[in-house]
PDB file of N, CA, C and O in Angstrom:
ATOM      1  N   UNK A   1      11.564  10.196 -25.989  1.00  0.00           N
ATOM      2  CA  UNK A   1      12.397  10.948 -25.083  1.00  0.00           C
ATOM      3  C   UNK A   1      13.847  10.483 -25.280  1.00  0.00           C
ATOM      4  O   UNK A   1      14.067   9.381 -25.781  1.00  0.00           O
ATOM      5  N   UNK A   2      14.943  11.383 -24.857  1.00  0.00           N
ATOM      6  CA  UNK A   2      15.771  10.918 -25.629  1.00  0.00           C
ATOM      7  C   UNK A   2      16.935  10.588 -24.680  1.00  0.00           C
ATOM      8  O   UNK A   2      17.313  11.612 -24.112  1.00  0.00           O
ATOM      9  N   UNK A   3      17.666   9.427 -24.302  1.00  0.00           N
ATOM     10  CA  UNK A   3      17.747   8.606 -23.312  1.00  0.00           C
ATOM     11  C   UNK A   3      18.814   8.992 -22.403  1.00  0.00           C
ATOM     12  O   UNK A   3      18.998   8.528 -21.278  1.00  0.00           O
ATOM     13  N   UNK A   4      19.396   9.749 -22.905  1.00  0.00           N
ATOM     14  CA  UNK A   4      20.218  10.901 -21.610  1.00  0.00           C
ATOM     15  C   UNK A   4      19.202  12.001 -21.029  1.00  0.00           C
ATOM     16  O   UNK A   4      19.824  12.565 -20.128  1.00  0.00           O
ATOM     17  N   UNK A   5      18.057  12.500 -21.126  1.00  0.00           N
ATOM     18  CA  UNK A   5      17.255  13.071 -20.229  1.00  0.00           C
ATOM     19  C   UNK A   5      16.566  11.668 -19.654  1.00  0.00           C
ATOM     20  O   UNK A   5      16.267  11.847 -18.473  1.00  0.00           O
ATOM     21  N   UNK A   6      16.314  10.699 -19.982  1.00  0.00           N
ATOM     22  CA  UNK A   6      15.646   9.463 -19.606  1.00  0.00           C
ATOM     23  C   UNK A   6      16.578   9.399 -18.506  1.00  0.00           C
ATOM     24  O   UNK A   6      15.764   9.260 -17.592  1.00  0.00           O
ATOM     25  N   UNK A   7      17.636   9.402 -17.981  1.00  0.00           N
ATOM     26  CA  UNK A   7      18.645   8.801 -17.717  1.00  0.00           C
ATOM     27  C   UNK A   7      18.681   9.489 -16.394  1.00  0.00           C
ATOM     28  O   UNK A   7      18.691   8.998 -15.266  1.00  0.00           O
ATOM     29  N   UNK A   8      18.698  10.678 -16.761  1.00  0.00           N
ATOM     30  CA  UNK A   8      18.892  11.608 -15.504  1.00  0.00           C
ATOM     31  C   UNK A   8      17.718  12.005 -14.611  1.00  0.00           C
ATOM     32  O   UNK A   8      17.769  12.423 -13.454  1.00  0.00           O
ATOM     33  N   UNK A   9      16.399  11.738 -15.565  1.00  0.00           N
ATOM     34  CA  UNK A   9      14.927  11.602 -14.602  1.00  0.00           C
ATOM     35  C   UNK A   9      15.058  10.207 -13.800  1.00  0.00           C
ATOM     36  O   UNK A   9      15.101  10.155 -12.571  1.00  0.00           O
ATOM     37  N   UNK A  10      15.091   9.549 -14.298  1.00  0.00           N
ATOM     38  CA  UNK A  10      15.384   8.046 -13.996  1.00  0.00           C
ATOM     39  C   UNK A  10      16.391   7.941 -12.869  1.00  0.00           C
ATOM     40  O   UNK A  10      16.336   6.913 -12.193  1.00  0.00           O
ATOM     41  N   UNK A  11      17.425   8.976 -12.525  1.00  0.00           N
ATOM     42  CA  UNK A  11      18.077   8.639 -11.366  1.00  0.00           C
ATOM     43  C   UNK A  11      17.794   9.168 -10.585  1.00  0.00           C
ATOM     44  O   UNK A  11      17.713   8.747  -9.431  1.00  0.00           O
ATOM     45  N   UNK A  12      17.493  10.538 -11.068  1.00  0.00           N
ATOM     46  CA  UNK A  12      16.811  11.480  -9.682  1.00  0.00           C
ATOM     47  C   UNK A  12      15.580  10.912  -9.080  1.00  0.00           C
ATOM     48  O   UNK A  12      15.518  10.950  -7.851  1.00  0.00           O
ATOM     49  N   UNK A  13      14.668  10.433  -9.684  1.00  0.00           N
ATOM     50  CA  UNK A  13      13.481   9.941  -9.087  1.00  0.00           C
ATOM     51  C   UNK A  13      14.313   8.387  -8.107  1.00  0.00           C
ATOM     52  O   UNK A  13      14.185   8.002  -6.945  1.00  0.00           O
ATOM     53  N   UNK A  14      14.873   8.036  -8.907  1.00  0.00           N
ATOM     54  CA  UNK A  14      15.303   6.797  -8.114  1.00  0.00           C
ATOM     55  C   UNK A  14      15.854   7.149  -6.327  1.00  0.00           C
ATOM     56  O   UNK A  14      15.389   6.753  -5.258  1.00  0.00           O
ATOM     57  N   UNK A  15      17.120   8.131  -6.676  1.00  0.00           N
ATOM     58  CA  UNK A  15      17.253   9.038  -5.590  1.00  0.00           C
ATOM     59  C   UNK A  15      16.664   9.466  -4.484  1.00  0.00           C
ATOM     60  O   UNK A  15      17.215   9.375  -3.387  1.00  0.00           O
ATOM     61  N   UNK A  16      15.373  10.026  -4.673  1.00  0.00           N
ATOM     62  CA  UNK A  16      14.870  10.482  -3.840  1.00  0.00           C
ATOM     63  C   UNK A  16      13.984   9.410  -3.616  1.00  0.00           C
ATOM     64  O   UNK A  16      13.988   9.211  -2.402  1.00  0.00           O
ATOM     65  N   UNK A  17      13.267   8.661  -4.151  1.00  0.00           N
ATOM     66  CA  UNK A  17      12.337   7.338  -3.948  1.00  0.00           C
ATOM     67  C   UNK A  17      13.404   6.410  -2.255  1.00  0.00           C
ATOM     68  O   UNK A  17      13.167   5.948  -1.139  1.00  0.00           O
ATOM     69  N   UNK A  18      14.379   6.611  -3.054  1.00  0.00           N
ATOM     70  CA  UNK A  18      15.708   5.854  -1.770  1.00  0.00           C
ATOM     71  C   UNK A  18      15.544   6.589  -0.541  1.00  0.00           C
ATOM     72  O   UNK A  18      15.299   5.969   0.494  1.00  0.00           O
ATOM     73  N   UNK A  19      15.655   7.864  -0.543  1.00  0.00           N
ATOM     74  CA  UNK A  19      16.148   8.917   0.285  1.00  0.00           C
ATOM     75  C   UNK A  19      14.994   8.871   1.241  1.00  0.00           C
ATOM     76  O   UNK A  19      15.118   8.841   2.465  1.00  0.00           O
ATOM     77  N   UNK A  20      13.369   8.865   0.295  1.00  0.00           N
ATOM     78  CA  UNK A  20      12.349   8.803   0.846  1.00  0.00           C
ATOM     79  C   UNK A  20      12.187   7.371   2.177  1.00  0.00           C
ATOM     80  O   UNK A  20      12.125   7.185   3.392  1.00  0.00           O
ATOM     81  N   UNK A  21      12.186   6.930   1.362  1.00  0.00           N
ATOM     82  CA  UNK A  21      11.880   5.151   2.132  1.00  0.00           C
ATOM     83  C   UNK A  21      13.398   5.481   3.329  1.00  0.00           C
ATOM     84  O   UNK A  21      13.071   5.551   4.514  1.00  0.00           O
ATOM     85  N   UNK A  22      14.466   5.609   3.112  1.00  0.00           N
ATOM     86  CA  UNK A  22      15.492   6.007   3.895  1.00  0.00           C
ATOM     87  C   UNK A  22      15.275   6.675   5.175  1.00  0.00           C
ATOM     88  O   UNK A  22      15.893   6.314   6.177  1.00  0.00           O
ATOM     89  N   UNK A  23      14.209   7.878   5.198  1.00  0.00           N
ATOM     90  CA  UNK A  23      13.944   8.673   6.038  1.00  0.00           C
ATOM     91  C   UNK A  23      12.708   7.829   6.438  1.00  0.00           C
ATOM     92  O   UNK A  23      13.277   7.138   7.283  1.00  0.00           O
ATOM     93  N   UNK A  24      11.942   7.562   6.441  1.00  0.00           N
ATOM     94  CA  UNK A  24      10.824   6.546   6.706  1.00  0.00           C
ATOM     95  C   UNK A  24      11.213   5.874   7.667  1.00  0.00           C
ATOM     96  O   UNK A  24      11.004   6.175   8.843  1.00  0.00           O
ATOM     97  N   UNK A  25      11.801   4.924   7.292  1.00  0.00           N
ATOM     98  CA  UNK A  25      12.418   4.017   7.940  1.00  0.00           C
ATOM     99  C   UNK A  25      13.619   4.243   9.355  1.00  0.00           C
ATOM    100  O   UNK A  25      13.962   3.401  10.184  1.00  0.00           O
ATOM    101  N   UNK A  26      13.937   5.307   9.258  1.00  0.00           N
ATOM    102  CA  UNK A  26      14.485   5.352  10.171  1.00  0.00           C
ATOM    103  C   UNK A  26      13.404   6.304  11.459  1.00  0.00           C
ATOM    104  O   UNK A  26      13.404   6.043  12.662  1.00  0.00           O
ATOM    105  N   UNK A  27      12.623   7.330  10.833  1.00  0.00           N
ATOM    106  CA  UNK A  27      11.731   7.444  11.814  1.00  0.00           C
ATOM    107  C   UNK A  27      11.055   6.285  12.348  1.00  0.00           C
ATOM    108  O   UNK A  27      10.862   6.161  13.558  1.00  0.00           O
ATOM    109  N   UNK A  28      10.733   5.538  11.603  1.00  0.00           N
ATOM    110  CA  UNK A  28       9.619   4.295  12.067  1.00  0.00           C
ATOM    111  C   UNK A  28      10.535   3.657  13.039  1.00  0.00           C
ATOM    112  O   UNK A  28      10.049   3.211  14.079  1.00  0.00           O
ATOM    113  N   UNK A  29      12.077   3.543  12.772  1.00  0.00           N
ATOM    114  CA  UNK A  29      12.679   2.781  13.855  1.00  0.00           C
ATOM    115  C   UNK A  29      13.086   3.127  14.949  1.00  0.00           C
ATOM    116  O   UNK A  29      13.918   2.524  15.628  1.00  0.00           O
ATOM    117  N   UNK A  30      12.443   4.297  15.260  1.00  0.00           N
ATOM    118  CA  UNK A  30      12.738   5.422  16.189  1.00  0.00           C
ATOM    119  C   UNK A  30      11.119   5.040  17.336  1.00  0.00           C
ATOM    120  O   UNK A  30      10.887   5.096  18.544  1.00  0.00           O
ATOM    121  N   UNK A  31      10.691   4.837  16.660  1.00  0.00           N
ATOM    122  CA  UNK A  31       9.270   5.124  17.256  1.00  0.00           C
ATOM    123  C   UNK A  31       9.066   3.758  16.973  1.00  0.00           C
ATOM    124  O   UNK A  31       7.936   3.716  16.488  1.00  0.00           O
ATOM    125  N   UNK A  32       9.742   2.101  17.020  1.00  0.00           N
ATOM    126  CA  UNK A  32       8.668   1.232  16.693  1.00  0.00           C
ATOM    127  C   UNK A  32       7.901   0.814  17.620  1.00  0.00           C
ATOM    128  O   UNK A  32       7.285  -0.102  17.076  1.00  0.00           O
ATOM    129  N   UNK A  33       7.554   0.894  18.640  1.00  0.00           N
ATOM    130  CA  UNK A  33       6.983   0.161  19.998  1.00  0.00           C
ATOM    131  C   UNK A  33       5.569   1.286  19.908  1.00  0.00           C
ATOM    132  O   UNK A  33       4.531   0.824  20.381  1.00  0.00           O
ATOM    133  N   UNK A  34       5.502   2.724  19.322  1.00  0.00           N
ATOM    134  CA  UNK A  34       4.507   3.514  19.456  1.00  0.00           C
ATOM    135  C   UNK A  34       3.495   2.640  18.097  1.00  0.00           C
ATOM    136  O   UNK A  34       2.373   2.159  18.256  1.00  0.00           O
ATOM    137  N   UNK A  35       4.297   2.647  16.831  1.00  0.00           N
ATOM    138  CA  UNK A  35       3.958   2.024  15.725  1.00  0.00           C
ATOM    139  C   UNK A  35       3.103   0.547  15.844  1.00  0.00           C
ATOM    140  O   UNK A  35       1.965   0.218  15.508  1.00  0.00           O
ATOM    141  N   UNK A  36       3.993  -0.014  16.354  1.00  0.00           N
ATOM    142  CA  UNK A  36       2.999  -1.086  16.934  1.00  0.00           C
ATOM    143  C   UNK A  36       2.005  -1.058  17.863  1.00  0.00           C
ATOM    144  O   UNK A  36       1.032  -1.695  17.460  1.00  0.00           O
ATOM    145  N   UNK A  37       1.887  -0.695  18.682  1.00  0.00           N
ATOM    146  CA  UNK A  37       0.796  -0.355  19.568  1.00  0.00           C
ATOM    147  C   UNK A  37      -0.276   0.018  19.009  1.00  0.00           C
ATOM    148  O   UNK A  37      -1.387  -0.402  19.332  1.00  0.00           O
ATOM    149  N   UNK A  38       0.003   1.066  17.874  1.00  0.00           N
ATOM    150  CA  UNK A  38      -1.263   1.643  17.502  1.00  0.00           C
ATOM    151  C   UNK A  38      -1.576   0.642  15.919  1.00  0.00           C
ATOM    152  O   UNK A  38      -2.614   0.780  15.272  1.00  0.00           O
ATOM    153  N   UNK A  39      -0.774  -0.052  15.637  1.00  0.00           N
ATOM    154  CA  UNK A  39      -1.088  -1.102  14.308  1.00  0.00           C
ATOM    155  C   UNK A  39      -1.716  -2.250  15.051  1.00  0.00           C
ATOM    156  O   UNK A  39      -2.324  -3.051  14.340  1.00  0.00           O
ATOM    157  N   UNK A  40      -1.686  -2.502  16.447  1.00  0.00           N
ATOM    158  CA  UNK A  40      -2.258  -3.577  16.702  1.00  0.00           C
ATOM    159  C   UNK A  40      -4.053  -3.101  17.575  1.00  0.00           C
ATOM    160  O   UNK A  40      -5.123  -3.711  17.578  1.00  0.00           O
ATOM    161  N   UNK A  41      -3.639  -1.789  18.198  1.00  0.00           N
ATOM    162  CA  UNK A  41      -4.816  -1.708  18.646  1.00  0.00           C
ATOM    163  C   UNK A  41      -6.051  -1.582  16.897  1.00  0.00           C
ATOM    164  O   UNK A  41      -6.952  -2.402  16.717  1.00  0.00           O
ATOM    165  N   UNK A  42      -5.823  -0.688  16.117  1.00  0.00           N
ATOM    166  CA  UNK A  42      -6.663  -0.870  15.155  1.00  0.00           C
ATOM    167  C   UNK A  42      -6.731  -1.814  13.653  1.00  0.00           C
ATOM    168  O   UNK A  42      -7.244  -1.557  12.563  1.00  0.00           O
ATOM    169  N   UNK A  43      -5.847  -3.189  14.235  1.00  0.00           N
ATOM    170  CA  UNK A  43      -6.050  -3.970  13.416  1.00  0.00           C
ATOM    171  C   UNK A  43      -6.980  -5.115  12.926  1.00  0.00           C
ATOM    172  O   UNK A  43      -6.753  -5.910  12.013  1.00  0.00           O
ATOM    173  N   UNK A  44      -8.317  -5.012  13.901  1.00  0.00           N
ATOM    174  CA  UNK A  44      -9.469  -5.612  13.316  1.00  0.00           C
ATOM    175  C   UNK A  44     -10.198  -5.090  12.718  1.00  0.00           C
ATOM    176  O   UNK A  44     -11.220  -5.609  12.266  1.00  0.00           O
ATOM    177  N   UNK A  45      -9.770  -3.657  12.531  1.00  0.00           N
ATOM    178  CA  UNK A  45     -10.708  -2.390  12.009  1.00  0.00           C
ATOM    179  C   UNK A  45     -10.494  -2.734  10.637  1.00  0.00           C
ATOM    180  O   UNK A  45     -11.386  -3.150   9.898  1.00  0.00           O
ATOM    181  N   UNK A  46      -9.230  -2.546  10.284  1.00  0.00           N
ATOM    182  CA  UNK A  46      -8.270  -2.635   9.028  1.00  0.00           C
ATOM    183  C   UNK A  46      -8.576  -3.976   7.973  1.00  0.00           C
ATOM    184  O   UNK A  46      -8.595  -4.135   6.753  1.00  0.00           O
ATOM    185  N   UNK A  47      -8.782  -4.756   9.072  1.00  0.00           N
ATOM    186  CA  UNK A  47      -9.119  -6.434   8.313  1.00  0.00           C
ATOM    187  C   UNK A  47     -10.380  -6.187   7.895  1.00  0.00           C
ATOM    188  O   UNK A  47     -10.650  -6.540   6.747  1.00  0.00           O
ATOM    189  N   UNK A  48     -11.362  -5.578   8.656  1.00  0.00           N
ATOM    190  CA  UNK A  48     -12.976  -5.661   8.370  1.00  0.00           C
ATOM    191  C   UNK A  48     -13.348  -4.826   7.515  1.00  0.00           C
ATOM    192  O   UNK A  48     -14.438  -5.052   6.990  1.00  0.00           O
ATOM    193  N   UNK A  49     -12.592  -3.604   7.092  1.00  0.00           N
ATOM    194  CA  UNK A  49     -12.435  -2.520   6.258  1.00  0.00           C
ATOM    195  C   UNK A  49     -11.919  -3.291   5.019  1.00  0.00           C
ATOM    196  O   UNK A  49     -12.541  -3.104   3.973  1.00  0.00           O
ATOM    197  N   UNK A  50     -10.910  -4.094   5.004  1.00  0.00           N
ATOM    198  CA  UNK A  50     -10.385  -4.386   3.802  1.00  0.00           C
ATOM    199  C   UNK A  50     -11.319  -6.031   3.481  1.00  0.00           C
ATOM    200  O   UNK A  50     -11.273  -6.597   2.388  1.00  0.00           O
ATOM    201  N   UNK A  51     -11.926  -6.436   4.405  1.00  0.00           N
ATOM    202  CA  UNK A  51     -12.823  -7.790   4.056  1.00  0.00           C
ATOM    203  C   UNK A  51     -13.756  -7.512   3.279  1.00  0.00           C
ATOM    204  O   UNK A  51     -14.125  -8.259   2.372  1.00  0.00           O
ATOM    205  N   UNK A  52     -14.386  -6.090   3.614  1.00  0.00           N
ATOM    206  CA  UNK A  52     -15.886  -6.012   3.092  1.00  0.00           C
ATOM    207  C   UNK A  52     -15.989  -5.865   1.606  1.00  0.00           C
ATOM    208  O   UNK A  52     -16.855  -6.486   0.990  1.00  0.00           O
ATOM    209  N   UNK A  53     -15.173  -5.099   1.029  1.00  0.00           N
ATOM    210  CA  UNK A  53     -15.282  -4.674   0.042  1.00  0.00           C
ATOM    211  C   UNK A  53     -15.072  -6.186  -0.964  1.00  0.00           C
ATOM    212  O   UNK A  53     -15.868  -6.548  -1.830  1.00  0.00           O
ATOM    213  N   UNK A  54     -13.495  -7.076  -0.483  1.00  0.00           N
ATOM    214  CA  UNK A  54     -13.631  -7.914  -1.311  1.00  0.00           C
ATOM    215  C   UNK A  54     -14.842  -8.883  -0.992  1.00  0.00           C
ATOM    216  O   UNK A  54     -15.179  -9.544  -1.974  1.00  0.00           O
ATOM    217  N   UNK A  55     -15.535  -9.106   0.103  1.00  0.00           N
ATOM    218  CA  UNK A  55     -16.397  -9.696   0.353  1.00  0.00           C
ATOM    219  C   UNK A  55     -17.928  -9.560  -0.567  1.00  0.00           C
ATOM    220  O   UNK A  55     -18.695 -10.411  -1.019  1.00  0.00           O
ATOM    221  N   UNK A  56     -17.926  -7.865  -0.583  1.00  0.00           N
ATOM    222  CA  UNK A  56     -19.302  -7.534  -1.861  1.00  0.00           C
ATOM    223  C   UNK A  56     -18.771  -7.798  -3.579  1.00  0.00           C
ATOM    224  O   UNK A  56     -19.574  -7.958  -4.498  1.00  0.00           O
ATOM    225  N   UNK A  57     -17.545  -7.799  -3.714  1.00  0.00           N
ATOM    226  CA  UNK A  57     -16.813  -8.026  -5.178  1.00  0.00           C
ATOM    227  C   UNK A  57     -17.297  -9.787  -4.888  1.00  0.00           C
ATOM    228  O   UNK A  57     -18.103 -10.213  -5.715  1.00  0.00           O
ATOM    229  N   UNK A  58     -16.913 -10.643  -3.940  1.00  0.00           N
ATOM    230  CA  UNK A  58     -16.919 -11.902  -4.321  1.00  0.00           C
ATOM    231  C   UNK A  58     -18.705 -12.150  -4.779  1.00  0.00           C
ATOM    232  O   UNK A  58     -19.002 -12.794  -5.785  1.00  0.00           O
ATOM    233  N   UNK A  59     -19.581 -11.629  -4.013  1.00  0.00           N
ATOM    234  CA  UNK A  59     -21.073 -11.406  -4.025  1.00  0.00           C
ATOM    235  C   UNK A  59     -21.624 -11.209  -5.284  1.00  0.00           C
ATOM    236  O   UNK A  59     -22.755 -11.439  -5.713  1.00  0.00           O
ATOM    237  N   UNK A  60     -20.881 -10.862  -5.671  1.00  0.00           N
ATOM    238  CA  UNK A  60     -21.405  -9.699  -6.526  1.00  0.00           C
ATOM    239  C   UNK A  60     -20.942 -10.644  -8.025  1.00  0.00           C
ATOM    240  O   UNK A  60     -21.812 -10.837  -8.874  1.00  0.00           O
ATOM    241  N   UNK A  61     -19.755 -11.094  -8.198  1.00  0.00           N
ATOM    242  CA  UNK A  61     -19.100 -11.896  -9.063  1.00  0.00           C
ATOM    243  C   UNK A  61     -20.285 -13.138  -9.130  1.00  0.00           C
ATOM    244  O   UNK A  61     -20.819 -13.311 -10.226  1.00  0.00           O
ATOM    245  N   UNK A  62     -20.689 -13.972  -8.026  1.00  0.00           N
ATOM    246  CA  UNK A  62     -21.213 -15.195  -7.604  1.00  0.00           C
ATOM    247  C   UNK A  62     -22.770 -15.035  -8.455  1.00  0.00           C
ATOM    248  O   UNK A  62     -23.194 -15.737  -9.373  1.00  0.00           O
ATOM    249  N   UNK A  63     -23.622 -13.484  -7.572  1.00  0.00           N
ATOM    250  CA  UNK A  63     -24.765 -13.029  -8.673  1.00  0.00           C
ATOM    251  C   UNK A  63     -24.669 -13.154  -9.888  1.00  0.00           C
ATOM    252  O   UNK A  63     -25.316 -13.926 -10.595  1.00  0.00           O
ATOM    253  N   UNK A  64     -23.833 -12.383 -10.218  1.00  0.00           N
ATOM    254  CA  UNK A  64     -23.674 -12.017 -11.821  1.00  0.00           C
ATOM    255  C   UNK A  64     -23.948 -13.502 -12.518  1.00  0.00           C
ATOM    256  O   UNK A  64     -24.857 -13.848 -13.273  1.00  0.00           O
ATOM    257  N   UNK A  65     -22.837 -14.242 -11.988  1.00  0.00           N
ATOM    258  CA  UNK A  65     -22.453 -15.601 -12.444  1.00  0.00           C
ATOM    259  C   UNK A  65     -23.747 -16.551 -12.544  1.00  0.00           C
ATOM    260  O   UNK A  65     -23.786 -17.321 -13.503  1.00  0.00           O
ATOM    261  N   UNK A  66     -24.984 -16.553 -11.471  1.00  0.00           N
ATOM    262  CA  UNK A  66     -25.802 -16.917 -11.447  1.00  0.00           C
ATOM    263  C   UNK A  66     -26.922 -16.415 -12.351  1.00  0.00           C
ATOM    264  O   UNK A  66     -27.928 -17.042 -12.684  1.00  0.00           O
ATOM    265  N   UNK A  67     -26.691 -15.596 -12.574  1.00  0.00           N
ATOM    266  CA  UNK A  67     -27.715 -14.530 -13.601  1.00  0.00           C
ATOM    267  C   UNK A  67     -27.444 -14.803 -14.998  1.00  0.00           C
ATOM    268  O   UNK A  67     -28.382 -14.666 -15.783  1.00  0.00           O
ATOM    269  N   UNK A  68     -26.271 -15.181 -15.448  1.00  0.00           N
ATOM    270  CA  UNK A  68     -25.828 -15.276 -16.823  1.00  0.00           C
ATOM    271  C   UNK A  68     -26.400 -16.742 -16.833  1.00  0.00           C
ATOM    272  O   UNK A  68     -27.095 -16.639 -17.844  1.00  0.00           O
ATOM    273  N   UNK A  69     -26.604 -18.149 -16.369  1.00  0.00           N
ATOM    274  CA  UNK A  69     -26.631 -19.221 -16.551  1.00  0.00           C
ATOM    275  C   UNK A  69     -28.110 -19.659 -16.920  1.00  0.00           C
ATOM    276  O   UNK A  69     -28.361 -20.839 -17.165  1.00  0.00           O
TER     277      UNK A  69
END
């Protein structure tokens, strides 16, 4: 590709990547007390959701490991 179209994808995406997170962020700071409320009421959900999976990968690694020996 030839590095003046590189150049100009490369800023526009940058651009709007900014613009994005920009607008984000300022809604979120609009609303943070709603944001939190609801990140804390379902945050054991989130931990146990994201435990399990590495929890059957560690299982699962430990088997294997035992099986090869």
């Amino acid at each position: 590709m030839p590095w003046r179209r590189f150049l100009v994808f490369n800023a526009l995406g940058a651009a709007l990547w900014v613009g994005l997170w920009t607008t984000l962020a300022y809604v979120a700071g609009t609303h943070i007390t709603a944001i939190y409320d609801e990140i804390t009421r379902y945050q054991l959900y989130a931990l146990l959701a994201l435990g399990a999976p590495v929890a059957a990968l560690a299982l699962r690694h430990l088997l294997r490991r035992r099986h090869q020996d």
